[in-house]
C-alpha positions as a Python dict, from the first residue, in 0.01 Angstrom:
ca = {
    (1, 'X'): (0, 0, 0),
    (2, 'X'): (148, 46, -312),
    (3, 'X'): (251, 390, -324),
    (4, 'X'): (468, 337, -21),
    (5, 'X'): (599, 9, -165),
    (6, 'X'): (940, 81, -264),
    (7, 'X'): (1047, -258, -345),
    (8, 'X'): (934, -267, -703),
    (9, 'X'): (1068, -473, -983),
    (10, 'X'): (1366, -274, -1156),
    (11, 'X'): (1291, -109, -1497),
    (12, 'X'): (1492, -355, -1695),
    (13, 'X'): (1295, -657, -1535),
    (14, 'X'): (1132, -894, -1764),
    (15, 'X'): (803, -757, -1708),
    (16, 'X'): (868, -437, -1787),
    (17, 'X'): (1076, -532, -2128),
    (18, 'X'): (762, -727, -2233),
    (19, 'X'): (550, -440, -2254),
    (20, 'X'): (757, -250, -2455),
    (21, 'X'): (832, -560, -2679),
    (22, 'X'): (435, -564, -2744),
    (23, 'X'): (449, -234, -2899),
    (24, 'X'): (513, -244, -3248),
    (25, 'X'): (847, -93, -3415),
    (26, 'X'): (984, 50, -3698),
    (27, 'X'): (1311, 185, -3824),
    (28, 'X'): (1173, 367, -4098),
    (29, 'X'): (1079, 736, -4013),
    (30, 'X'): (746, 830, -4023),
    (31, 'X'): (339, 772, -3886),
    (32, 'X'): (441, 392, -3750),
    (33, 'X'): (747, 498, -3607),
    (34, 'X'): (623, 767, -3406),
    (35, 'X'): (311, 633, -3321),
    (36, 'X'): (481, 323, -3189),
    (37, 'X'): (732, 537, -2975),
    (38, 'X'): (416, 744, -2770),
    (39, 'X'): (249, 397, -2751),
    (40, 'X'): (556, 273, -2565),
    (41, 'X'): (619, 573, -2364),
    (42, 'X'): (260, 602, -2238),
    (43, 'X'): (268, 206, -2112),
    (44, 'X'): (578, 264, -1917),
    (45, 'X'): (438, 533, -1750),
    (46, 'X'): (100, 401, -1676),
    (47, 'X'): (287, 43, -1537),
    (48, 'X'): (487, 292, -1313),
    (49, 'X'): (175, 429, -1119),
    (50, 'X'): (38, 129, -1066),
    (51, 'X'): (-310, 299, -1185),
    (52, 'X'): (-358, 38, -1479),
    (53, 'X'): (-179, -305, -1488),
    (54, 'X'): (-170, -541, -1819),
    (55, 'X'): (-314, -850, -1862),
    (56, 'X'): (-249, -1144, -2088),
    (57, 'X'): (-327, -1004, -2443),
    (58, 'X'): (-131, -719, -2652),
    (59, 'X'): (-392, -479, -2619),
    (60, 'X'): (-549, -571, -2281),
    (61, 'X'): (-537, -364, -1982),
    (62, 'X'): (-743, -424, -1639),
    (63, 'X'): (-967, -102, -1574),
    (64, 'X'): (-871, 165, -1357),
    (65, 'X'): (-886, 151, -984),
    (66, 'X'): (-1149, 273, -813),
    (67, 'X'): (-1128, 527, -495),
    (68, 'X'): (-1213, 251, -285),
    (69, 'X'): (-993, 10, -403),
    (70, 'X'): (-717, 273, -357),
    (71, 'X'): (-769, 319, -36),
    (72, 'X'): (-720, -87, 80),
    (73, 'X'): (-415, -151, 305),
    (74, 'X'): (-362, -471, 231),
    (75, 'X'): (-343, -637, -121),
    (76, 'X'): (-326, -1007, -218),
    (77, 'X'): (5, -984, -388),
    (78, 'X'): (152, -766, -108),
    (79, 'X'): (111, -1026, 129),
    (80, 'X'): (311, -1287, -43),
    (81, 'X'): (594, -1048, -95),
    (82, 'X'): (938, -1120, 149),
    (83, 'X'): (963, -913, 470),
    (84, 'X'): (1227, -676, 485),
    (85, 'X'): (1118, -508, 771),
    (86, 'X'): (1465, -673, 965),
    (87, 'X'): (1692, -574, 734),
    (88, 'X'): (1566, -208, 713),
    (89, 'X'): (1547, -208, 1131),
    (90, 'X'): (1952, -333, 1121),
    (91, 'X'): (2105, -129, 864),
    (92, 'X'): (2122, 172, 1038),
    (93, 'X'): (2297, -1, 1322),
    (94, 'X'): (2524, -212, 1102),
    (95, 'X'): (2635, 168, 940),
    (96, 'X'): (2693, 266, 1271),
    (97, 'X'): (3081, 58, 1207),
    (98, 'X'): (3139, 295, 905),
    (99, 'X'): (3360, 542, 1015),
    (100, 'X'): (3229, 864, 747),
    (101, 'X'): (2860, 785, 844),
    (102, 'X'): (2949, 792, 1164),
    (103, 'X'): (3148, 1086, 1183),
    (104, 'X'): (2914, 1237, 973),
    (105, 'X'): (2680, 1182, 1294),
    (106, 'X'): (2886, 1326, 1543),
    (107, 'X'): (2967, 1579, 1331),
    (108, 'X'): (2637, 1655, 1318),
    (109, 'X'): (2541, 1608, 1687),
    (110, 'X'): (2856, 1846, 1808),
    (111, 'X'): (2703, 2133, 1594),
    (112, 'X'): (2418, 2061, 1739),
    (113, 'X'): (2434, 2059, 2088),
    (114, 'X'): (2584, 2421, 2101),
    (115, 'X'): (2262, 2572, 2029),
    (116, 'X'): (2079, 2335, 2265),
    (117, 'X'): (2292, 2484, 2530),
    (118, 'X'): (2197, 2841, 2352),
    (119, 'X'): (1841, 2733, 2416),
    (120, 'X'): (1856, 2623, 2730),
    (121, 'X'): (2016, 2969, 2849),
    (122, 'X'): (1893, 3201, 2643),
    (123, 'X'): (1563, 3304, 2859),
    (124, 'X'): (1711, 3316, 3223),
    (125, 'X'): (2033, 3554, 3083),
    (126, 'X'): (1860, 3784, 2900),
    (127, 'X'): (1565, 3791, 3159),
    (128, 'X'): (1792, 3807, 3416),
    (129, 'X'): (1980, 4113, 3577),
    (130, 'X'): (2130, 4346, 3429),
    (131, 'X'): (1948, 4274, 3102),
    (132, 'X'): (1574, 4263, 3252),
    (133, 'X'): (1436, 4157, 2930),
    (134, 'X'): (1059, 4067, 2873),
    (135, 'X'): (942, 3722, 2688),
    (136, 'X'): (876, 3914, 2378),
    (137, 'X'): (1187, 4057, 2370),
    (138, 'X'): (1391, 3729, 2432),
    (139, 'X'): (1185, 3599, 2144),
    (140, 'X'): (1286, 3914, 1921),
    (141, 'X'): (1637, 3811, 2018),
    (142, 'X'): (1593, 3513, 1781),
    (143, 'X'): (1599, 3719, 1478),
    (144, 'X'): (1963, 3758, 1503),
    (145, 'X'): (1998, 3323, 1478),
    (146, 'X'): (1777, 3363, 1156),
    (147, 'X'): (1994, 3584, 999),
    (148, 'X'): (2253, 3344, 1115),
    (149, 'X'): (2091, 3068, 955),
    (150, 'X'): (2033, 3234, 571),
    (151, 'X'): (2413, 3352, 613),
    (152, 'X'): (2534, 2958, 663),
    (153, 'X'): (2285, 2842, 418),
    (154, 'X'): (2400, 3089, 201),
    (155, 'X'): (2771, 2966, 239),
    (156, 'X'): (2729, 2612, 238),
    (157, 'X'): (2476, 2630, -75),
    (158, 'X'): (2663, 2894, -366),
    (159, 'X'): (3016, 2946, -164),
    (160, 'X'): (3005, 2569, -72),
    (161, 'X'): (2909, 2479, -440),
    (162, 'X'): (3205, 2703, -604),
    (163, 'X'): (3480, 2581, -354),
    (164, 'X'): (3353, 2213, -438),
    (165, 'X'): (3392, 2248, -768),
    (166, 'X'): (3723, 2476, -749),
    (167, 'X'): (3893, 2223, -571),
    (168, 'X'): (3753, 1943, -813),
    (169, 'X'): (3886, 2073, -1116),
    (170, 'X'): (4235, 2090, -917),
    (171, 'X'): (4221, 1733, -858),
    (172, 'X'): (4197, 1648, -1249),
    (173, 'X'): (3802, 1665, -1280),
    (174, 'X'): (3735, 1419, -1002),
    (175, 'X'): (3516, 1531, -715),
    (176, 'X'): (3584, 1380, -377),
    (177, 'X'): (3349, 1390, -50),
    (178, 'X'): (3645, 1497, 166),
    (179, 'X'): (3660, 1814, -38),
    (180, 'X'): (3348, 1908, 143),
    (181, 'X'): (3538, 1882, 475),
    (182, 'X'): (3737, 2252, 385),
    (183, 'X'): (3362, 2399, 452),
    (184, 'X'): (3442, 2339, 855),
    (185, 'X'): (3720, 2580, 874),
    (186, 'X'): (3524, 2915, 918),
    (187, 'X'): (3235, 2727, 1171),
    (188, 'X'): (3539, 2631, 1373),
    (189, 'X'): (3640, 3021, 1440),
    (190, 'X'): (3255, 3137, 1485),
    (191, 'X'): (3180, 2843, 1720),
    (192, 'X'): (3478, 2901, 1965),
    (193, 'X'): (3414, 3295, 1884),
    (194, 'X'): (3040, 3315, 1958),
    (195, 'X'): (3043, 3052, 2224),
    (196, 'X'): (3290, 3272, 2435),
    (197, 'X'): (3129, 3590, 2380),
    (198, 'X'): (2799, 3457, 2499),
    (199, 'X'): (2945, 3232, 2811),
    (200, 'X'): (3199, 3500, 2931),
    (201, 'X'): (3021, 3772, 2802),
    (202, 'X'): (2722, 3698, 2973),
    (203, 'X'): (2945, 3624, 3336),
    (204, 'X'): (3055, 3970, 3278),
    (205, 'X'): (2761, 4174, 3210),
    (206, 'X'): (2819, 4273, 2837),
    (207, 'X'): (2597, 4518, 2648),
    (208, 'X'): (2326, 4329, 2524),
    (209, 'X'): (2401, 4339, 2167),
    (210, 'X'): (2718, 4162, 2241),
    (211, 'X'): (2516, 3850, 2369),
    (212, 'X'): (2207, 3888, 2023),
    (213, 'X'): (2543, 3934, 1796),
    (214, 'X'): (2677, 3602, 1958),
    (215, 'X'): (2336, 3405, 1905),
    (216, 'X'): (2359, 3490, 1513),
    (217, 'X'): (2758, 3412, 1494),
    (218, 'X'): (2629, 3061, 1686),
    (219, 'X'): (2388, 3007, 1431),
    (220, 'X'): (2582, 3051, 1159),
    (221, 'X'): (2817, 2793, 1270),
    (222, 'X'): (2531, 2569, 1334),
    (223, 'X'): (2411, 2595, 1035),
    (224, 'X'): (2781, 2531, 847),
    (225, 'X'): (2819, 2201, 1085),
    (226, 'X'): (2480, 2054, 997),
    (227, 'X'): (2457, 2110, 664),
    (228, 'X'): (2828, 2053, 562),
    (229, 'X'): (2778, 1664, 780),
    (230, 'X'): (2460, 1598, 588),
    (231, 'X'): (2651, 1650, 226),
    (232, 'X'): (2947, 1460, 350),
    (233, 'X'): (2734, 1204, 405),
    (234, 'X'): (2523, 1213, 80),
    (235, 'X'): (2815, 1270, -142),
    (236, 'X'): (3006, 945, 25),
    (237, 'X'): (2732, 704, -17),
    (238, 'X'): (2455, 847, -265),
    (239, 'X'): (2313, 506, -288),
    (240, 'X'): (2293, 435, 58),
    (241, 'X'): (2194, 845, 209),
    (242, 'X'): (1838, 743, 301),
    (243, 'X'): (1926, 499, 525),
    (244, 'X'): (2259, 628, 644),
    (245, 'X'): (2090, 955, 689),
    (246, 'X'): (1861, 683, 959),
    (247, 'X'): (2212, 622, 1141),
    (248, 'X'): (2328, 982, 1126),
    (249, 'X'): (1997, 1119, 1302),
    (250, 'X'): (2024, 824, 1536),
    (251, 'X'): (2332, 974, 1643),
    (252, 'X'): (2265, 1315, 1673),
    (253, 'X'): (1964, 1300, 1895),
    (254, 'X'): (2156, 1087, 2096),
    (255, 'X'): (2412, 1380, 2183),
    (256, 'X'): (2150, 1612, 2141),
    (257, 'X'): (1918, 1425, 2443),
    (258, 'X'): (2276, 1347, 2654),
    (259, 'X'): (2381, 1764, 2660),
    (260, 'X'): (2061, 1829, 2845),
    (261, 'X'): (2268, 1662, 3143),
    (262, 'X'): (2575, 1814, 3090),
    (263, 'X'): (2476, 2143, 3252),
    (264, 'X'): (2275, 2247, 3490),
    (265, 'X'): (2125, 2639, 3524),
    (266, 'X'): (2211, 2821, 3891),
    (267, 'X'): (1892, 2961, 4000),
    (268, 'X'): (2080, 3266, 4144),
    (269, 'X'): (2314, 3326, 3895),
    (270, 'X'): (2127, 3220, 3597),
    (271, 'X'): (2480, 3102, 3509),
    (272, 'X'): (2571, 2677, 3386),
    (273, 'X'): (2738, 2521, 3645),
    (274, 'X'): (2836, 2144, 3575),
    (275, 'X'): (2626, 1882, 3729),
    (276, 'X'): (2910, 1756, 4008),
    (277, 'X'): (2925, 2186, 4136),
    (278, 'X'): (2529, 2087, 4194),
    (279, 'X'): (2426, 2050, 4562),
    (280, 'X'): (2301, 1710, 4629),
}
């Protein structure tokens, strides 16, 4: 199909000089000049979409496609194109060996998993004694992670922005990727921070608040780690994020699937206990 066909022919190729070497030109200002310049303009944009192609002939163009035709899978020319499906299936493992895309993805994947173990807890401890809340109030609960989640956003999008270029400007102009990396301090306070106030807290039968303040403050560290990994990642390889972001996600539901056996729920207690403290 050719508007998922992303292998086209570069703007610079020879068929897409020839069209604008059709068009006629003129250095003088004036009625030629400017009609010449839309002309050009206008056949670029139509050879882009793909919704008229031109034939042999300055001024000959195939007619537009119909709905129909549109909706074909296959097209002549498309079969006799190379197959790149192999490369595209190995290049996210082959970026698996570069160390920022894959640090990038663990990066990612430890942020990550703390709220899966949030998740996975979240309904037996606050349903549980002494707390004795109902569904709809362990749902309500979740209000404090969404304000957790605009706070990080807000950080990593105008704080994160201002530091990034701060720190540029002391590095003579140049922006680095690493720079990025200074973003992790504060999540690595609010992760430890909320983590023990929701684990201990919750052992210890703290006012409830305690354990909805520590869901927002996990949140917001959550949202620091994933977004922080994902711009790392970008700003490292620009021309390669699409496909290193394929690698990156590849690694994170990895951790995120493996955590679900890290910890186990005590039906008594409500409390994680680790899978070798499980009865066999």
């Amino acid at each position: 199909m050719e508007e998922t066909n992303y292998h086209r022919a570069p703007a610079n190729s020879p068929s897409s000089t020839s069209i604008a070497e059709t068009q006629p030109s003129s250095t003088a200002e004036g009625p030629l000049h400017s009609t010449s310049i839309k002309e050009t303009r206008d056949v670029a944009i139509v050879g882009t979409t793909g919704s008229l192609e031109k034939s042999n002939g300055p001024n000959r163009y195939h007619s537009r496609k119909t709905y129909l035709q549109k909706l074909v899978l296959f097209r002549n020319p498309d079969l006799h194109q190379p197959n790149r499906l192999g490369g595209m299936v190995l290049r996210p493992l082959i970026f698996l060996s570069f160390p920022v895309i894959f640090y990038a993805g663990f990066s990612y994947g430890s942020s990550l998993v703390w709220f899966n173990v949030l998740n996975g807890t979240a309904s037996l401890v606050l349903g549980g004694a002494p707390y004795n809340f109902t569904s709809s109030m362990v749902g309500l609960s979740y209000l404090s992670p969404l304000l957790g989640v605009i706070v990080g956003s807000l950080y990593t999008g105008r704080v994160g922005d201002w530091l990034v270029m701060r720190m540029a400007r002391r590095n003579r102009g140049i922006m680095e990727p690493e720079h990025r990396l200074w973003m992790f301090v504060p999540s690595i306070f609010l992760i430890s921070g909320g983590l023990i106030l929701w684990g201990v807290g919750a052992a210890h039968g703290v006012q409830w608040f305690g354990l909805v303040f520590a869901m927002g403050v996990i949140a917001t560290a959550n949202t620091i780690g994933l977004q922080v990994s994902v711009a790392y990642c970008i700003d490292s390889y620009p021309e390669l994020s699409g496909e290193a972001l394929v690698t990156v996600i590849l690694i994170r539901n990895t951790m995120s699937f493996a955590i679900g056996y890290g910890y186990v729920l005590s039906p008594e207690t409500g409390i994680g206990a680790s899978v070798s403290e499980t009865p066999r």
